[in-house]
Each structure stands twice: as C-alpha cells, then as structure tokens.
N, C-alpha and C positions, 0 to 999 in steps of 0.2 A: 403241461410240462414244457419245460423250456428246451427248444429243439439246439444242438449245440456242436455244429459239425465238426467246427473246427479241434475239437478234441475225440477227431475217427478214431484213434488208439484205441479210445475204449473198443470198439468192434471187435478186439480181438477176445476182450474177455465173452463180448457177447457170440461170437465163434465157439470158441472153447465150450461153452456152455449147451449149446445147437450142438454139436458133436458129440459131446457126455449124452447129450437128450435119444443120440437117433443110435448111438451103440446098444445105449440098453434098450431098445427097441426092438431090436436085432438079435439081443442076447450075448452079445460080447463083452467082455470083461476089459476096461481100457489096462487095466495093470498088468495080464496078461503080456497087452502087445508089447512088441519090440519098438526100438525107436524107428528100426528102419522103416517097418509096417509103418506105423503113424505117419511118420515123414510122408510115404507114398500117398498116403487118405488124404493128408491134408495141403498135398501139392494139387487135389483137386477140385480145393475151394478157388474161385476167384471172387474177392472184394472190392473190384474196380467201380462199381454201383452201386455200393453200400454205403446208408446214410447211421448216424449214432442219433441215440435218443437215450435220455441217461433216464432209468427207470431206478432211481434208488441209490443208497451212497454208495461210494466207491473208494478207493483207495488209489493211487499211481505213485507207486514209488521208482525213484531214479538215483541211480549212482554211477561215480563213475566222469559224472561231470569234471572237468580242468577247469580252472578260474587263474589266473596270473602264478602259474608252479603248482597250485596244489588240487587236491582231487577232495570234490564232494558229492553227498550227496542228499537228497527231499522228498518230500512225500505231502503228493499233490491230494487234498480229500473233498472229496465233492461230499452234501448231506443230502442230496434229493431233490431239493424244495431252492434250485438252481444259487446256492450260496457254495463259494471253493472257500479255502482255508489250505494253507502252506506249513506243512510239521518239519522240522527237524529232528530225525531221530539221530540219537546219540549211540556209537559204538565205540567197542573196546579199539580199535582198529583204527578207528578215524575219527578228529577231530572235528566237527562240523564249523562250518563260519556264522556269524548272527550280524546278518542284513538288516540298517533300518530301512531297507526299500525292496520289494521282492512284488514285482506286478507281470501274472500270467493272462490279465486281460486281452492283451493282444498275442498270446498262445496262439499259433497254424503249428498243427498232426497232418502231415502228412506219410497217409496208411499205407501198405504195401497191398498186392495184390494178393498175395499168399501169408498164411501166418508166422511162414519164418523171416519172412524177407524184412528190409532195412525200415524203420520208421523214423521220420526227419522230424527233429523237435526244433521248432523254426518262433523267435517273436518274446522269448523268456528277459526281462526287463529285469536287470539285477544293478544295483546303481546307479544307473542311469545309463548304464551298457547294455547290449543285447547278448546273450548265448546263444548259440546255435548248434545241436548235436545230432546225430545219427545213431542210432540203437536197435539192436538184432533183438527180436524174441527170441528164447529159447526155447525150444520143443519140448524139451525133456521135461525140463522143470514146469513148462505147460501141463504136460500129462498128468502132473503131478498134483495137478489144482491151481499152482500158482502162475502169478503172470512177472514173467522177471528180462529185464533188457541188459543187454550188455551194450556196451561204445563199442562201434567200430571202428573209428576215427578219434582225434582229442577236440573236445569243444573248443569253438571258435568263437571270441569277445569281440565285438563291434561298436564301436562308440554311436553314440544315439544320434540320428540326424535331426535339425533343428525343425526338420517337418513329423516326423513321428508322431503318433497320437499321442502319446507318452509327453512327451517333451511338450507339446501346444499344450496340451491340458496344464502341464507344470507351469509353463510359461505365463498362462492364462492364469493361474491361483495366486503366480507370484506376483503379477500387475493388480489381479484384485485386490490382494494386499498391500501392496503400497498406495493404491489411490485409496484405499480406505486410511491410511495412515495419513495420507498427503491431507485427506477430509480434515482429520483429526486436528491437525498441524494448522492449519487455515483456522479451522475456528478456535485454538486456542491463542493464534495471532491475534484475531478480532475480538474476541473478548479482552485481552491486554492491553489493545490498542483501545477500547472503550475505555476500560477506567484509566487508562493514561490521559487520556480527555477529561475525562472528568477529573481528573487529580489536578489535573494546569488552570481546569476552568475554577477550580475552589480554593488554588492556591496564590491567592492576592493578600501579598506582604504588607504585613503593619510596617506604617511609620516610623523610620528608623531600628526596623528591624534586621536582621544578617540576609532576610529573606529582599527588602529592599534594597540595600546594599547590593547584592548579588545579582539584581535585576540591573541596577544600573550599572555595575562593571562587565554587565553581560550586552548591555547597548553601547557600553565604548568600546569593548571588543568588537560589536559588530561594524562601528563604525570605522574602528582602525581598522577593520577586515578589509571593509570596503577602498578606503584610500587604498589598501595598500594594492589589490588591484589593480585601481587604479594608474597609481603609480606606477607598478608594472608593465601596464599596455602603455603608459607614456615613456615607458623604457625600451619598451618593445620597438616602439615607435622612431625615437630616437637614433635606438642602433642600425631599423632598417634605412634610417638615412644617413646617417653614419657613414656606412658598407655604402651605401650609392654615392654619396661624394665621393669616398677614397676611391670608388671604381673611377668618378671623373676624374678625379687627380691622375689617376693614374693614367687612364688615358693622355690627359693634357700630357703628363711627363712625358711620355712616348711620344707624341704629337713633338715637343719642345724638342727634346734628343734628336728625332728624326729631322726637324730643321735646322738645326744645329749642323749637325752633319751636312746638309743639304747648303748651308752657308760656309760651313769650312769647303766642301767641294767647291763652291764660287768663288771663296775665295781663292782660292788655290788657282785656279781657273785663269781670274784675273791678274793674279802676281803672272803668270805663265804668257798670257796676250801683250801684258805692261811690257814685259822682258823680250817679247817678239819685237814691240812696236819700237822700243827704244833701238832693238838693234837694226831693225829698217829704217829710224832717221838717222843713226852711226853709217850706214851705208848709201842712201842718198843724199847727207850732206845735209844741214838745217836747213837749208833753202834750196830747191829745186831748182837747179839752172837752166834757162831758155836760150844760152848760148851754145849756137849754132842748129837752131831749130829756123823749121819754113812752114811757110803759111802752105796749110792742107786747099785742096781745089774744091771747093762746093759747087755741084750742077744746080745751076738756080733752075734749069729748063725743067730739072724732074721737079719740082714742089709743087705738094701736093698740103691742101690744108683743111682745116673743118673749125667755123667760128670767121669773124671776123676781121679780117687783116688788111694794115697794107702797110706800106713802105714809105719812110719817110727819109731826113736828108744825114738823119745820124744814125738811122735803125727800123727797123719797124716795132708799129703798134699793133696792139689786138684789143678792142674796140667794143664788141659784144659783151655786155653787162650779164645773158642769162646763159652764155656757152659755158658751163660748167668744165665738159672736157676738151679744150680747144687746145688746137697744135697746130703747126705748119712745119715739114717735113722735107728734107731735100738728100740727096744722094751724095755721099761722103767717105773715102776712102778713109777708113780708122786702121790701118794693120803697123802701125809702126810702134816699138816700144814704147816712148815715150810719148803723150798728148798732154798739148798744154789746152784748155778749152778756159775763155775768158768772157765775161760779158759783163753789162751795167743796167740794174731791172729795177722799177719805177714800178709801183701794181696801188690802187687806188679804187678798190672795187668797194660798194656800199651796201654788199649783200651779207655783211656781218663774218663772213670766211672768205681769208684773200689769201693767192696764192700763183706762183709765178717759179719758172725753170726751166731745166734742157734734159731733154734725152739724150744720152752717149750709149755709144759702142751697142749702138741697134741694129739689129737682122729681126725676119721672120714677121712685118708686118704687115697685117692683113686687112688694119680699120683703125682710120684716124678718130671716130668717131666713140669710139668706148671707152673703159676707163682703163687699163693701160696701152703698151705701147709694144706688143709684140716681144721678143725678148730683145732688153737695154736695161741700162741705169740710168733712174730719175735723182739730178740734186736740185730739190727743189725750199723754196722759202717761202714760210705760209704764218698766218696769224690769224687765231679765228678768237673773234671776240665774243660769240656763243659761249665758249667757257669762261667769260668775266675775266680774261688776261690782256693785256695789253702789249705780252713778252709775241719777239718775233721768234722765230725757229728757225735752223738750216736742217734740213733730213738728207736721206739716201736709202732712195728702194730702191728693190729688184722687180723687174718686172717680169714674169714667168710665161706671160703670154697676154695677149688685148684684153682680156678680160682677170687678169690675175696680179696682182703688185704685192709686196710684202716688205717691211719698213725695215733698213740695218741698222740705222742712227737717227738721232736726233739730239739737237742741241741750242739753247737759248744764245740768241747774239745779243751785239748793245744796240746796234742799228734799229731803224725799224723800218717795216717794210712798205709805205708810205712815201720815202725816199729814196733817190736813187744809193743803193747797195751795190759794189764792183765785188763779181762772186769769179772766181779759179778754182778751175778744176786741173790735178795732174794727176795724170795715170800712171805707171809705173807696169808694163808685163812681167818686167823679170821678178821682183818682189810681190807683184800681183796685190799692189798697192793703190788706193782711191783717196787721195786726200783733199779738203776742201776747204777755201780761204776766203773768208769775208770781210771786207775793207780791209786787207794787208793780216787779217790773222786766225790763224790757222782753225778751224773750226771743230772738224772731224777728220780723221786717221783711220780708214777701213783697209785690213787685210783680208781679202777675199780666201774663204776655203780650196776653189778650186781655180784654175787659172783662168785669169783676166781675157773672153774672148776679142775678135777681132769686129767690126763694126762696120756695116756698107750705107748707114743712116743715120742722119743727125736730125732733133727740133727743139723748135720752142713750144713751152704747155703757158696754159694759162686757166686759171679758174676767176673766168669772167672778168670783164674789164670794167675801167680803162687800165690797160698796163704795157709801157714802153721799155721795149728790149733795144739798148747802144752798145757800141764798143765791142760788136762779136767779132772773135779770131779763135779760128782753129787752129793750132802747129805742131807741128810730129819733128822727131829726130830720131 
C-alpha cells in the first residue's frame, strides 16, 4: 500500500475509529457522552508522531473554501489501490465552480496535535494558482461518525511560481509540444522543398514557349538587377566624393575669406604707413638739408677690426676674399638729432655673394668677429648671384645683438654693385626716421617703431673682398 503522509488528516478519521474501538471495550456508550466529557478524552490524544497509511477508500470533503468572492466546496476520494479522484458535490445552497485544472498532487496536511485543533490544507493547485486554508475538526459532529472541518480563517490564492513542480512539469509538456510541432514543421519544409527541386529540375521550357519566354525576361531582370546595383554603388560612390570636395571647397572658401581679410588688414595697414611716410617727408622737406651740419670726430686710436684692411689715399680697402663677416670699428659720438653718414663702396668679391656697408647708431658690442654687430643698424648693398639675379639690392637690418640681425627693407637699385655706388644715410630722431639714397636717389624710407637710440660706434662690413670704402663723412646738426 502506498504510504502517503502527506494527507495526515486522514489520522483523524483513523483516531476517531481507535476511540469508538477502546469505548466499547470499556462498555461506554459514545452517545451517552457529553461533548464536554469527549472533548476532555480526546484533549488526551497526542498525534505529533503519527504517520497515515490509507487502508481502503476514503472520502474528504471540504467546504467553505473562498476563491476570488465566492465560497466553494469538494470532495477529495481516495479508492484504496493509491488513485484520488476530485467530486464536486452539488447543493441547493451553493453553486459549485468547474475547474479544467484541479491538481492535489502537491497536497501538504498539516495535522494537529489533538483532534480538535487547526488542520492546514497547504499545495491545492486550482488554475494555476495555489489555495491555502486552515480548518477546525468538529468534535460533535465527530462523535457522530462523521468527519467534518469548518475554515477558520478565508482561503488564501497565490499565484504559481515558475519553480513549482506544477508549473515545470507544465512548462516541460508545453516545450515537448512545440518541439514536436517545430519536428513537424521542419519536415513538412523539407518535403516542399524536395519537390520544389524537382519541379525546377523538370521544368525545361519548349521553344518558344510562355515558359521560355519567361525564362528569358527572367535573365534580363536579373541582369537589370545587377546594373542597377551597380549603378548604385557608382552612385554611392559618387556622392561620397561629392560631399568630400564640397568639404574642400569649403574649406578653401574659408581659407580664401580668411586671407582676404588678412589682405584688407594689410592693406589698410599700408595706406596707414603711406600716410605716415608722406607726412614725414611734408615735414623734413624733399630733401634733407646738410646746412649747417659739422663733421662728427672719429677716434681712429680706438679701431678695432677683424678681416683684412688697410688704408689707402682715398679710403680704405678690405682685402680678405674668405672674411665672410669683416668689419673695422672705431669710436663715434652719434647723440645729435640729425646724422648725415656718406660714403662711395666699390665690392668686387668672386665668391658668388657680394656685399658691402656701415653700421650706425651702435652700443653694446662685444665681437667683431660674428655675424652681427651688437645692437646698430646695418645699410648694407649686396648681390648674390647664387639666386640666378644679376639685380643689386640696398637693405636695412636691425641688429639685436652679435649674434642676431633681422631685415626692415630691401629694394632693387639700377647701379650695380661692381661699381662704385655713392650711398647716404640720414637720420632723423625726432621723426625717428632712416632714409637711404643711392647715387642721388632715394631708395628706402624706414619709420622706426620705437625711438631712434643714440650711438657711441660706427664701421665698415664687408662679405669678403676686394671691396674699397671712399668719400666717408659723418655730420650731426
């Protein structure tokens, strides 16, 4: 027999029956007793240790159940030979409900200790929801033969959780059935798709048939298919260079505007220095006047030189073909407004770069020997035939320190530098003006930013000889 704990309730019928058994044993009449008497007899059973063994059919009926408002109730029937079965009995009273689903396989009784106490009906599986109730034996009605529970509480509905045995078995029947369907579905694709195969393999269109015909607007479809793809990605292609030019264009535009701008600012710029320069020659007069100017004092004792030199009966020469940075140097009071600086340079060198001038309005030096001149201004005259030009040049650097020069001007003359050149320099402090004259005309016009210092040092440069310096005169006014 199938041992079946989990439905201990029954114990109380098997109680009830062990009671009946050991009264008439005793000679007492149960109908006799009072309920109190009973009550006391069977406050001293305890069924804490007691297992069920179902020996034969049974009945359990229950009422009294709540479900969502309404109140039912069933009748649970065991036959013996461990098969249950679920009655609905019908009354005048109550409506019963008709479940397609009603599973007490996962039914937990939990018994009381005594036969009147609470029995918990735990695991009842009605839709796919759980019940859960609490129900009192009655005494009385026990006395009586029967086994009857009342609620002591209203049943409690719980939806099923997805681990339930209940729900996994559901789960479980309802994947076996669809992967049995999916079987199904699979092989009636592959059957389909056989004789679809065979149907294409057997269907070879007679000549000038609708079936030929249709073969062959079905290849110029594919063909046009194909271009038109085609065509497509060379459109595709297209546009993505398209978009990339117009990105360059655009850029360039930007680029264009931006110097645009940058040339109206220059120009602006240049109408602005035009407008300076014209009104600094309004103010010194076209021509610079050397009346009432004196010849400045040069200490020949301090000169100091590097390269080859000497002195000859109109000027000196400087002599040295590879002296790159040659000068001769001498001490020279420059602090008067006005300096007129005059001289006549003859440069004749055959190292392919020639070049010849004076330092003015020099302080601060510390080496004849490097490439500039401590801070002065260089105007110097140069032609290099390295750049394929045969044009001489007049410049004007600054020089920042022995080692530093940086160019203001330059400008092509008609002379060349080959012959002798008569070059003027005139200074100006108050206008803070540098202007420079090569055989009688006028070359470059520099307005200094910041005002024209004063000078304790004058020389001649030379980039390698032979080149003859005549006709020097310094004068201040």
């Amino acid at each position: 027999m199938k041992k079946l704990t989990i439905l201990t309730v029954l114990l109380l019928v098997t109680v009830f029956t062990w009671s009946q058994s050991l009264l008439d044993q005793v000679g007492l009449d149960l109908n006799k007793l009072t309920p109190s008497v009973a009550q006391a007899m069977l406050d001293k059973v305890d069924m804490s240790d007691a297992t069920v063994q179902l020996q034969g059919p049974v009945d359990l009926y229950i009422s009294g159940v709540e479900y969502a408002g309404n109140k039912y109730a069933a009748v649970l029937r065991y036959d013996g030979i461990g098969n249950f079965e679920v009655i609905f009995p019908s009354t005048a009273q109550q409506e019963l409900p008709k479940y397609n689903s009603v599973d007490f396989s996962g039914l937990e009784v939990i018994a009381p200790k005594t036969v009147d106490g609470v029995v918990g009906l735990r695991g009842i599986v009605v839709e796919g929801g759980i019940i859960s109730v609490d129900v009192r034996v009655d005494p009385p009605e026990l006395m009586q033969g029967n086994v009857v529970f009342t609620p002591v509480a209203p049943a409690k509905f719980t939806g099923m959780a997805a681990s339930h045995p209940a729900a996994i078995q559901a789960a479980a029947d309802a994947a076996k059935e669809k992967n049995s369907q999916i079987k199904d579905f699979i092989a009636q694709i592959d059957k389909l798709k056989k004789e679809l195969e065979a149907a294409q393999a057997a269907a070879i269109p007679e000549e000038g048939s609708l079936g030929e015909e249709y073969a062959k607007l079905s290849a110029k479809y594919d063909e046009g298919e194909k271009m038109y793809y085609q065509l497509k990605d060379d459109y595709d292609e297209g546009a993505k260079m398209y978009y990339q030019l117009k990105d360059d264009y655009d850029e360039g535009a930007k680029m264009y505007y931006d110097l645009k701008d940058q040339y109206a600012a220059g120009e602006k710029l240049y109408y602005e220095l035009l407008a300076k320069y014209e009104s600094a020659v309004q103010m010194q007069g076209a021509a610079p006047s050397m009346a009432g100017a004196s010849t400045l004092f040069v200490d020949v004792t301090t000169m100091q030189s590097y390269g080859a030199w000497k002195e000859t009966a109109t000027g000196i020469d400087m002599t040295s073909a590879d002296a790159m940075y040659a000068k001769i140097a001498a001490q020279i009071s420059q602090t008067k407004n006005e300096i007129f600086y005059n001289f006549t340079v003859d440069a004749n060198s055959t190292k392919g770069w020639i070049g010849a001038g004076a330092h003015i309005l020099a302080s601060n030096v510390k080496s004849l020997e490097r490439y500039a001149f401590g801070k002065s201004y260089l105007v110097w005259l140069t032609k290099d035939l390295r750049t394929q030009t045969d044009a001489t040049f007049v410049q004007l650097y600054e020089s920042i320190s022995d080692g530093k020069m940086v160019q203001l001007a330059s400008k092509a003359i008609d002379g060349d530098i080959n012959s002798a050149n008569d070059v003027s320099v005139y200074v100006n402090k108050d206008t803070d003006m540098i202007i420079i004259s090569v055989n009688g005309e006028e070359a470059i016009s520099y307005e200094s930013p910041t005002a024209l210092p004063d000078g304790q040092i004058a020389a001649l440069r030379a980039a390698g000889g032979p080149v003859s310096f005549s006709g020097l005169s310094v004068k201040a006014k």
